[in-house]
C-alpha positions, 0 to 999 in steps of 0.5 A, a space after each residue: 571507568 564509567 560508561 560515559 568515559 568508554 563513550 569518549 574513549 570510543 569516540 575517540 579511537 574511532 577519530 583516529 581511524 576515520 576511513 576505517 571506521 567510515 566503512 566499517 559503518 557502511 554496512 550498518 547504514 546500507 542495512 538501516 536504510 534499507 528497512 527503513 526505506 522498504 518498509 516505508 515502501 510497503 506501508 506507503 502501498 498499502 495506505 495506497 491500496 486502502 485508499 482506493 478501495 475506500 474511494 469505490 464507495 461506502 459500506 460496499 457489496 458488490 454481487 457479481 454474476 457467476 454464471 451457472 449451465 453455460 449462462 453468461 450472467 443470471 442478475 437481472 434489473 428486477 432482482 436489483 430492484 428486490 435488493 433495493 427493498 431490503 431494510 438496511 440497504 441505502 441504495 442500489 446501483 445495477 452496472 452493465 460495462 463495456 469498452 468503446 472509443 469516445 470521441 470530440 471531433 478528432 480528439 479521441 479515447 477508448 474507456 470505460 462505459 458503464 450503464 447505471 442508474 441515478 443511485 450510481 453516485 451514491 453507492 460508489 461515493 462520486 461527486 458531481 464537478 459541472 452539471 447534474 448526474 443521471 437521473 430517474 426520467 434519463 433512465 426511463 427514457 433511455 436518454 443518450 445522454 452521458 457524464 464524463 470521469 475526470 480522466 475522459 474529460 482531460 484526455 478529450 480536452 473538455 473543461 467546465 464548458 463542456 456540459 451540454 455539447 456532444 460527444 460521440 459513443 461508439 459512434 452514437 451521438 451523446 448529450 454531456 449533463 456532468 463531470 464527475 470530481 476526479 477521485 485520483 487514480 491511474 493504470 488499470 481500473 481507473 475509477 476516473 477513466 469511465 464513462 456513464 450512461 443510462 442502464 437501459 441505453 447501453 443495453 439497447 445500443 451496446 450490449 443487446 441483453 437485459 442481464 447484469 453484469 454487477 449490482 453495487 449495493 450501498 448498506 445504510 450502517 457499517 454494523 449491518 454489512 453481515 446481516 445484508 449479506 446473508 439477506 441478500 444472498 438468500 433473496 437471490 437464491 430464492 429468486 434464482 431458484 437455486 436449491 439448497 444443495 447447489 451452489 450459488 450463480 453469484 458471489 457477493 464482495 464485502 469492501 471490508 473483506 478486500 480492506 482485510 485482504 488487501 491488508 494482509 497481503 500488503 503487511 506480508 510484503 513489508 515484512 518479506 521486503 524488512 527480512 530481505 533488507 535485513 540481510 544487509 544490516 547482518 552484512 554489517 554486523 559481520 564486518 564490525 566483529 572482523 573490523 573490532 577483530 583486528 583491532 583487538 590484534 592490533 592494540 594487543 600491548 594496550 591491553 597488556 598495559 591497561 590490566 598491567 596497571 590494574 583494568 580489570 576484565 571487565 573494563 577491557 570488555 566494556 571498551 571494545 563492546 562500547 566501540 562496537 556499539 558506537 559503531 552500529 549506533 552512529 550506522 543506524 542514525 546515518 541509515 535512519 536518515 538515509 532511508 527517510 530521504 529515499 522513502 520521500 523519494 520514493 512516495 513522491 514518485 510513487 504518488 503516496 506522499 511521505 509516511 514517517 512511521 516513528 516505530 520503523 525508526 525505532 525498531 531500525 536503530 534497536 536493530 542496529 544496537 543488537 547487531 552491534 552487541 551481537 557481533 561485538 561481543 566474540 572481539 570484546 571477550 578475546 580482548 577481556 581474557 588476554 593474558 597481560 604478561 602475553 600482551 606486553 611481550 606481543 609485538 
């Protein structure tokens, strides 16, 4: 027979048996649709993860103070200005942060103030929405002055109107300039629940220290991020006076390292949660090998008949092996669908939209097909090596 008359043979079978073969597939479906759905899952998490370590700036170094002897933090506004000097570096942005309640009359917030300079925009990619961001005479100054991230504007009821009324800081009164673009983002480190103020104003009202917690550092070409690093890195050690032997008092991020970890961490994920779903697409194989089982018992004088008017081996195995693999084909379709409406689902919840990855489908239904042979096989050949005489006095 060819294979497009075992299909329809196959098909055929499976109609008259509908419930059967309706739960037989269900193992199959609940598999597919698992990998499917968790698979998306992890790729929709790391597309979010990438995106949010993109949104924190361009061609980003982040050096963190450490600490050394007992000091809290040894970076200071000078070695920022040192950093600044360095050829391949386009732009430096000192931080010094903090927690405080914002307030406009009643309304009230707690976020985020986070001393910087005029470079702050530039060097962690925001874009002003109404006014002006800060500028070099705010910060000589030490100006009260403050723009607002798009989440403090909401939740302080402020729209467009905003700028040049006043809000309050801990208590001190503030000038609005600005409202930065919302750059999306929620829950902890939201880069749009922040709140920014001239560097030298927060150290005088709010944390009574010159020292630096952080230094943003924007590199002007994505090929000289190594070779900032490493000036970097010895520009402070010299500075800091550290010696050779000792360690460094700060330590410095490359935005590509955290893309690379973040990467990994996320691909990790995707394939623990692919090898848990799994388990369910091999639940179903097992039920197509003890369902084709009993098929095989219970069509035993079919047989018989079929090698009786000369089916060879062969052709008794292709039958029961094209069955099982009807089986687990239209199983993995019916979970290829499946998991595609769960992912939606589940990126529309989740906030990453939908991600149709064409190679998780593939790899889904291929899987499905090799369950199918795997556990069709073991029935196909007890069918294939029945003896005719045997089968036809079988009742």
């Amino acid at each position: 027979m060819s294979a497009l008359e075992l299909v329809r043979l196959a098909l055929s079978r499976l109609r008259t048996a509908r419930v059967r073969a309706a739960l037989t597939m269900l193992g199959v479906i609940i598999g597919v649709a698992s990998v499917v759905a968790l698979v998306s899952v992890g790729k929709g998490t790391t597309s979010q993860i990438t995106s949010r370590l993109n949104s924190l700036g361009t061609n980003l170094l982040t050096v963190n103070a450490t600490g050394r002897n007992g000091t809290a933090t040894t970076l200071t506004l000078d070695d920022a200005k040192a950093i600044a000097q360095i050829d391949t570096v386009a732009a430096v942005a000192p931080e010094v942060e903090t927690q405080a309640v914002v307030a406009v009359g009643r309304t009230t917030t707690t976020t985020s103030v986070i001393g910087t300079s005029a470079q702050y925009a530039q060097v962690r990619a925001y874009d002003v929405w109404q006014g002006t961001f800060l500028t070099d005479t705010s910060l000589e100054q030490s100006s009260r002055v403050v723009v607002l991230g798009a989440t403090v504007a909401d939740d302080l009821g402020l729209d467009a109107s905003a700028v040049g009324t006043t809000v309050t800081i801990g208590g001190l009164p503030f000038e609005v300039i600005g409202i930065l673009q919302p750059k999306g983002g929620s829950g902890f480190q939201d880069p749009d629940n922040e709140v920014l103020v001239p560097i030298a104003t927060i150290q005088k009202y709010f944390v009574g220290s010159s020292q630096v917690r952080t230094i943003g550092v924007s590199v002007g070409n994505a090929s000289d991020i190594e070779a900032t690093r490493n000036a970097i890195t010895e520009l402070l050690r010299v500075r800091h006076g550290i010696t050779a032997t000792a360690s460094d008092d700060f330590s410095i991020f490359d935005q590509a390292q955290l893309l690379d970890t973040a990467a990994s961490i996320s691909g990790t994920l995707t394939l623990l949660l692919a090898g848990i779903a799994s388990i369910s697409l091999l639940v179903g194989g097992i039920g197509i090998m003890n369902i084709m089982l009993v098929s095989v018992r219970e069509r035993t004088r079919e047989i018989g008949i079929r090698k009786a008017v000369g089916a060879r081996a062969r052709d008794i195995l292709s039958q029961f092996l094209i069955e099982a693999l009807t089986l687990s084909l239209l199983g993995g379709l019916v979970g290829n669908a499946i998991g595609l409406v769960a992912s939606s689902l589940i990126g529309r919840i989740a906030g990453w939209g939908f991600i149709f990855d064409p190679t998780t489908i593939a790899l889904a239904t291929v899987f499905s097909l090799i369950v199918g042979v795997v556990f069709g096989v073991w029935p196909a050949r007890q069918a294939a090596r029945l003896d005719p005489i045997a089968a036809l006095r079988y009742e």
